[in-house]
N, C-alpha and C positions, 0 to 999 in steps of 0.2 A: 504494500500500500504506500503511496507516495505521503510525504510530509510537505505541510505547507507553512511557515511563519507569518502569521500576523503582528506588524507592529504599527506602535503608535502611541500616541495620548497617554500618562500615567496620569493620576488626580482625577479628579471631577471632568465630567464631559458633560456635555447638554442634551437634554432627550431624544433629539432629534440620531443624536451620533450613537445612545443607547440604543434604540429600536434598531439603526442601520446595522452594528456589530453583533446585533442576538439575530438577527435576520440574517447575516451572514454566517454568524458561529455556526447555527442549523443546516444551514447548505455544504459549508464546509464537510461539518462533521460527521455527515451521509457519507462522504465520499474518500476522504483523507483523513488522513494522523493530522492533525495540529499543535502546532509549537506557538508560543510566545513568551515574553519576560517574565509572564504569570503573576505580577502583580496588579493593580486597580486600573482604572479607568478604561482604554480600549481592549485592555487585554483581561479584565475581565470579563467585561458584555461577551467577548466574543469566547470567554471561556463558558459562560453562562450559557450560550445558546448551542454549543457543542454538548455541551451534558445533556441539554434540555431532549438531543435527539440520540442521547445514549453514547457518542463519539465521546477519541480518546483526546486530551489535551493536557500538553505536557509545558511543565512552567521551566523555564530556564533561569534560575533567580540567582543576582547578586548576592554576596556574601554569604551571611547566615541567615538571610531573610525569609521570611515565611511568606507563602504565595497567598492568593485571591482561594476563596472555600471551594471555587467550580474545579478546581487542577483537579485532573484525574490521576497523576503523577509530577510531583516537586523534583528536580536537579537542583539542590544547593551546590553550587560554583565556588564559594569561596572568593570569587574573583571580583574585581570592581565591574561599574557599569558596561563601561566597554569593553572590558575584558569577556564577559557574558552575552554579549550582543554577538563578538564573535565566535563565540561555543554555537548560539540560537543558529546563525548565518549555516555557518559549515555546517548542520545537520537537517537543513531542508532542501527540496528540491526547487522551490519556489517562495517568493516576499509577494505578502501583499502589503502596504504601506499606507497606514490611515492616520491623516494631520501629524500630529506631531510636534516634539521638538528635537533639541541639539543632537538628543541620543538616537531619536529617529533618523537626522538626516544622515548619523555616523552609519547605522545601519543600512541605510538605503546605499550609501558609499562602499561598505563593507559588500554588499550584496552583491555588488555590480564589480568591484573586484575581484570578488571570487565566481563569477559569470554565472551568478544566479540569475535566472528570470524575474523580473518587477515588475507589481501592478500597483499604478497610484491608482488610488480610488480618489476620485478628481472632486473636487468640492468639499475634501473633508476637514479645510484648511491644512496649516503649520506647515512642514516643511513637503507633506505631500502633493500640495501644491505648489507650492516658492519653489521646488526644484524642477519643476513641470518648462518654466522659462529659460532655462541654460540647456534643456536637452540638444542636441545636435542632430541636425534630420528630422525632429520630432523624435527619437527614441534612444538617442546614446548620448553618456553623461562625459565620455572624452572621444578624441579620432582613433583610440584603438578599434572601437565599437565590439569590448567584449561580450558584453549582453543586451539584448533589446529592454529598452523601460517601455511597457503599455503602457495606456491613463485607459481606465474603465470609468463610465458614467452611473454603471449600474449594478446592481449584485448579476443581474443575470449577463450582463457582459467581463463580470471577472471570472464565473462560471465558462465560459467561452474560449476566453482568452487562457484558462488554465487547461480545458478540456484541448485546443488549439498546443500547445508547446508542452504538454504533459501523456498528451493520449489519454486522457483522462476525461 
């Protein structure tokens, strides 16, 4: 079964970003393993709605930290922020990238170095978007053009664009 990373948003998000990431968690987690930082805000919603349809989600968490109550399984790292963004990186097949900040845009960098596949989900602010206007061609972040960046408008077009580059 392929693994997908969701990142994004820790803290407080708006309901609007709630509803999007348990709608999404649900889809996901019909179909794939899912990974994220496993702690609050997008990466709970979206570990919430992978439970909600019985899928696994696995938290990738900084140091000693205790993850969000939806993890179906904790990785404590030991390791700082970024240090664990790139454990999350390296063990997916695919990023999906929802708003964001710093540590998101690290990963979305991180991701594309390591020629993961990326999917901004476009409208969900922070750095999912701000990095949307340096892309080159519309989908590579330097002239190597290690990995395609997509921008999905919708769940059913990140659904697409996963089923598209994963055989999924």
């Amino acid at each position: 079964m392929k693994r997908i990373a969701v990142i994004g948003n820790s803290g407080n998000i708006n309901e609007n970003l709630k509803i999007l990431c348990n709608e999404l968690g649900k889809k996901l987690g019909e179909r794939f393993i899912v990974l994220s930082g496993g702690r609050d805000g997008v990466m709970e919603e979206i570990a919430k709605g992978v439970r909600q349809v019985n899928g696994q989600i696995i938290g990738i968490l900084p140091f000693e930290e205790k993850g969000n109550k939806f993890n179906t399984l904790e990785i404590k790292t030991g390791l700082d922020f970024q240090m664990r963004s790139f454990v999350l990186i390296k063990s997916v097949d695919a990023v999906i990238s929802i708003g964001g900040e710093i540590g998101t845009a690290i990963e979305i960098l991180s991701a594309y170095a390591n020629k993961k596949p990326i999917i901004l989900f476009n409208g969900t602010g922070g750095w999912t978007d701000r990095i949307q206007k340096v892309l080159i061609e519309g989908k590579y972040l330097d002239n190597r053009k290690l990995s395609e960046v997509y921008i999905a408008n919708s769940i059913n077009e990140v659904l697409e664009i996963l089923e598209t580059i994963l055989g999924e």
